[in-house]
TIGUTOR-446799 format. One record per residue (C-alpha): residue number from 1; x, y, z. Coordinates in steps of 0.2 Angstrom, whole numbers, plus 2048, in hexadecimal, padded with zeros to 3 digits. Each point is the difference from the previous one (the first is absolute). Layout:
% TIGUTOR-446799
NUM/X/Y/Z
...
***
This chain:
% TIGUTOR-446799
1/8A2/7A6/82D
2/80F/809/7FC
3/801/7F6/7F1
4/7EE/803/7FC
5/804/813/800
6/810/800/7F7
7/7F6/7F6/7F1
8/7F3/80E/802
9/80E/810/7FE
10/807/7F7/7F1
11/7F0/7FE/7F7
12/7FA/812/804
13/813/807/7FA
14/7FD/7F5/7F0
15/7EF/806/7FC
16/803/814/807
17/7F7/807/7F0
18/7F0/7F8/803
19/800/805/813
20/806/810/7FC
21/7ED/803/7F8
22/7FA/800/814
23/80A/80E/802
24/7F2/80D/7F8
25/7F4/7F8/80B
26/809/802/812
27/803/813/7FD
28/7ED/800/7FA
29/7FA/7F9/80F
30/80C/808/80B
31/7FD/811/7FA
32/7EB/7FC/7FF
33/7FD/7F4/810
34/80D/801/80C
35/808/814/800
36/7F0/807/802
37/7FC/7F3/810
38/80A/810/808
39/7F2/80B/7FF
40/7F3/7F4/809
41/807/80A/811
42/7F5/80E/7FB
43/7F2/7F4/807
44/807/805/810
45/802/811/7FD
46/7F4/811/7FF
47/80A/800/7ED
48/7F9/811/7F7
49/805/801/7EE
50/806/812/800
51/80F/7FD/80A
52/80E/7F3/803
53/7FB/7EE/807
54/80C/7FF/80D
55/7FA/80F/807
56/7EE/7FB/803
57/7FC/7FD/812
58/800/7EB/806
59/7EE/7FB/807
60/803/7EE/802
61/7EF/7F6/7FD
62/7F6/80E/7FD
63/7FA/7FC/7ED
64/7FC/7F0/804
65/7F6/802/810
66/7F8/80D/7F4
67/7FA/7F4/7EF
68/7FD/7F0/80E
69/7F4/80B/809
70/7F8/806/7EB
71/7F0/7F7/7FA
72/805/806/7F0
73/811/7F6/802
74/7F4/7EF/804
75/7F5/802/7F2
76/80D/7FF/7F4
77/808/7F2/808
78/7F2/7F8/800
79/7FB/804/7EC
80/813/7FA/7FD
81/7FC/7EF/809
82/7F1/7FE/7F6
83/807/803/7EF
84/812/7F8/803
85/7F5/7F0/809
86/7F5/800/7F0
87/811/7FD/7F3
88/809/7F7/80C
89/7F0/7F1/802
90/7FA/801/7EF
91/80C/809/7F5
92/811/7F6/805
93/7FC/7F1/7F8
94/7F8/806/7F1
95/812/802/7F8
96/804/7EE/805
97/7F0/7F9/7F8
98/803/80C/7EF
99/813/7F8/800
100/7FA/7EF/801
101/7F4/801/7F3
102/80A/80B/7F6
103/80C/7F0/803
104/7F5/7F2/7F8
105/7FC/80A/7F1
106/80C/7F5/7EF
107/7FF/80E/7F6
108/80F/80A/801
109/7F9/810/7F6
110/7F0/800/809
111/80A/7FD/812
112/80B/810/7FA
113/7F1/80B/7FA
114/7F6/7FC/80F
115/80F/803/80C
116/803/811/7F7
117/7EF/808/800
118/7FF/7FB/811
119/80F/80C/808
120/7FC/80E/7F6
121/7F3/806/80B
122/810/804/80B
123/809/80A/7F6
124/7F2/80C/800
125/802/80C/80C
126/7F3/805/80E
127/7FE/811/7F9
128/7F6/7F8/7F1
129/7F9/7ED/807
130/7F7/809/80E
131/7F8/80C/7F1
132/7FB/7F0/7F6
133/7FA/7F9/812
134/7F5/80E/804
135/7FA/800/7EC
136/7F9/7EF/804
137/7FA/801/810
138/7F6/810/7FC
139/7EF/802/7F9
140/7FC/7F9/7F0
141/813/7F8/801
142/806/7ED/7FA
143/7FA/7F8/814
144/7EF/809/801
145/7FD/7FA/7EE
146/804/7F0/802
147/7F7/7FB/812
148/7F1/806/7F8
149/800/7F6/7F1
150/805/7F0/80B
151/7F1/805/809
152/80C/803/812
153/7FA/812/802
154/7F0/80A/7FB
155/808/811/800
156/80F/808/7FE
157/80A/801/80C
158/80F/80E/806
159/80B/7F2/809
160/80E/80E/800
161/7F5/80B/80D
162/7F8/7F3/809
163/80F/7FE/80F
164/7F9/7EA/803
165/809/7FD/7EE
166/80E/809/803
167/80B/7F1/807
168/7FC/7F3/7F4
169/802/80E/7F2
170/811/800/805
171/800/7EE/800
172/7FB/7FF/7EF
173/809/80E/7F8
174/812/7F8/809
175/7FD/7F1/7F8
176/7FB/804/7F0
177/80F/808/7FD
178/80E/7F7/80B
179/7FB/7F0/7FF
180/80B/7FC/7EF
181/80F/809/806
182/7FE/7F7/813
183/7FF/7ED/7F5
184/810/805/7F8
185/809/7FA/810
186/7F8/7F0/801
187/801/7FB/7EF
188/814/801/7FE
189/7FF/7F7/811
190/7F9/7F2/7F7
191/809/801/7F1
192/80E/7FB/80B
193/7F9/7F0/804
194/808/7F0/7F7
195/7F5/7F7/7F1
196/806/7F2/806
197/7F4/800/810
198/7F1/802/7F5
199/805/7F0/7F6
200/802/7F7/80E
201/7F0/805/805
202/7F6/7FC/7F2
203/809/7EF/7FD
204/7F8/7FE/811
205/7EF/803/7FA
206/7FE/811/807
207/7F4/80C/7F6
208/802/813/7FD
209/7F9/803/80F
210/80A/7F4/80C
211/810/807/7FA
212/7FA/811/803
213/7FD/7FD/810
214/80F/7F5/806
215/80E/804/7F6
216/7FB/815/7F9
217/7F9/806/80F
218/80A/7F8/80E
219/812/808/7F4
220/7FC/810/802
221/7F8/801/810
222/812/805/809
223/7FB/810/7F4
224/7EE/802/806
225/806/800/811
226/80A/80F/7FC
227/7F6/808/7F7
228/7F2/7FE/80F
229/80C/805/80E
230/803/811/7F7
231/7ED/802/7FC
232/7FD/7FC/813
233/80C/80C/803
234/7FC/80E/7F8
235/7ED/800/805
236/800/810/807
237/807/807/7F0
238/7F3/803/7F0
239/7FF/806/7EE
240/800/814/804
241/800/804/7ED
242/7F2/7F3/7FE
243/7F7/808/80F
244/805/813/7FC
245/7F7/7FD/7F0
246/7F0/7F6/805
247/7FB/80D/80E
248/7F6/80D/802
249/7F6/808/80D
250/7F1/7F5/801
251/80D/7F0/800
252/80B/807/80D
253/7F9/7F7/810
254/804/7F1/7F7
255/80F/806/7F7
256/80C/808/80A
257/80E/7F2/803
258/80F/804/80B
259/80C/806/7F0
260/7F3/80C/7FC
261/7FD/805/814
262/814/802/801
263/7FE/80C/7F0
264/7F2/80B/805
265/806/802/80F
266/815/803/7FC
267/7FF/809/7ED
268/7ED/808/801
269/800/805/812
270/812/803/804
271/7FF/7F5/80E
272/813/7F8/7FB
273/804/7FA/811
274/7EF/7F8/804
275/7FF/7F6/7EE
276/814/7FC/802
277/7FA/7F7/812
278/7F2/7F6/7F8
279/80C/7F9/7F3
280/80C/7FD/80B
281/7F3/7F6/80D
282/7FB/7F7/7EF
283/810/7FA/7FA
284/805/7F8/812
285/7EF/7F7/7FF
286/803/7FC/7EF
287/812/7F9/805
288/7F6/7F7/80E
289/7F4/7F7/7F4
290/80F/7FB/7F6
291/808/7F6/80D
292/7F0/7F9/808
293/7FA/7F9/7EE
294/812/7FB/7FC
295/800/7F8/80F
296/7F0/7F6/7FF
297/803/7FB/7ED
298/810/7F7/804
299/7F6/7F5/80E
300/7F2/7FE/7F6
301/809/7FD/7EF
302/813/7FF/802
303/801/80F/7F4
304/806/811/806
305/809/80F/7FB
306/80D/7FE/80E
***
């Protein structure tokens, strides 16, 4: 062990410049994460903006007898259960499926056009994909006219307003531009796997789809296991730029997710203390659910994040 460790400090003194790049990373994360994980005390606290923290008045549980006890507070959970459910059953794997495809394709140009038009989409900010979005979904826009002319839908149709669409128009939207971006993991997970497997495998008589199955699939699954611990994880989390963007009033039964509740209540109604509660009950549930699908991964799969 001590030897182990010794070997380690030797490697990390020879290679200083490259693990000095972290560096930036560490003071970003303690200055944006873990500072500001001081101010969550102001859940227990009467905080008033106009005068110092430390001199508001303590009240214990108060907030959160107060947003347990709000219908409001339930709807949104609810809402955020029902989108975040959505993406995680049907969404998670269509990155997996467009990598794998994206894999068996021979032609090099076309795999690098394909894969480039493909995470765009993410680049575009919220601001102007939830315009383009609600440009489509609007009368007379690209999904209207093309249900009709398949014959799906007699009329147009303003999906946007109608609250029964808003969850699988979050669905859609979310993939449409993330699923490129969310493949990129998976495809330099398989890049890293040895040619020399596939070889073997085809000498053996296995077609395409055999070695997709046995030899791609089972290589990166330590990294879909990950990636699905952290989806499961962050459930009670959603897109609030996406969400901010696709609202409006006669959406908002539907629409309201937790983020959003935590904002309308903290920044538009100056309830500060009340929303710093609900996002700190969140991000203890949330460090729950990470434990709990760590946990049932590793006996299920042997793969885990710790």
């Amino acid at each position: 062990m001590i030897q182990s460790k010794t070997g380690q400090m030797k490697t990390f003194l020879k290679q200083w410049q490259l693990q000095s790049m972290v560096i930036p990373g560490i003071v970003w994360m303690l200055i944006f994460c873990y500072i500001p994980m001081f101010w969550l005390i102001i859940g227990f606290m009467d905080y008033s903006i106009a005068k110092p923290m430390l001199q508001s008045p303590f009240v214990g549980l108060k907030h959160f007898e107060d947003f347990v006890t709000d219908e409001r507070f339930w709807r949104s959970i609810r809402n955020t259960l029902g989108m975040s459910s959505i993406k995680l059953v049907l969404g998670f794997s269509i990155p997996i499926v467009f990598a794998l495809l994206l894999n068996e394709i021979r032609s090099l140009r076309f795999k690098r056009t394909v894969q480039t038009i493909s995470y765009l989409p993410h680049f575009i900010a919220w601001t102007i994909f939830g315009g383009i979005m609600l440009n489509w979904l609007g009368e007379g826009g690209v999904i209207n006219q093309l249900f009709m002319g398949l014959g799906i839908q007699e009329r147009e149709i303003l999906y946007n307003s109608d609250p029964k669409y808003f969850w699988w128009i979050t669905f859609f939207s979310d993939t449409l531009k993330e699923t490129g971006w969310s493949a990129i993991i998976y495809i330099a997970a398989i890049a890293g796997i040895d040619p020399a497997l596939y070889e073997a495998a085809e000498l053996d008589g296995a077609n395409r789809w055999q070695r997709m199955w046995h030899i791609t699939i089972q290589s990166i699954r330590p990294t879909i296991a990950i990636l699905f611990i952290l989806a499961v994880a962050g459930i009670l989390g959603s897109n609030f730029d996406q969400i901010f963007m696709l609202k409006n009033n006669m959406n908002m039964k539907m629409a309201e997710s937790l983020d959003l509740y935590i904002y309308n209540m903290g920044l538009v109604s100056g309830r500060h203390s009340f929303s710093t509660a609900v996002l700190f009950a969140r991000s203890i549930v949330a460090l729950g659910l990470l434990f709990l699908a760590n946990y049932s991964s590793k006996k299920l799969t042997g793969d885990s994040i710790f």
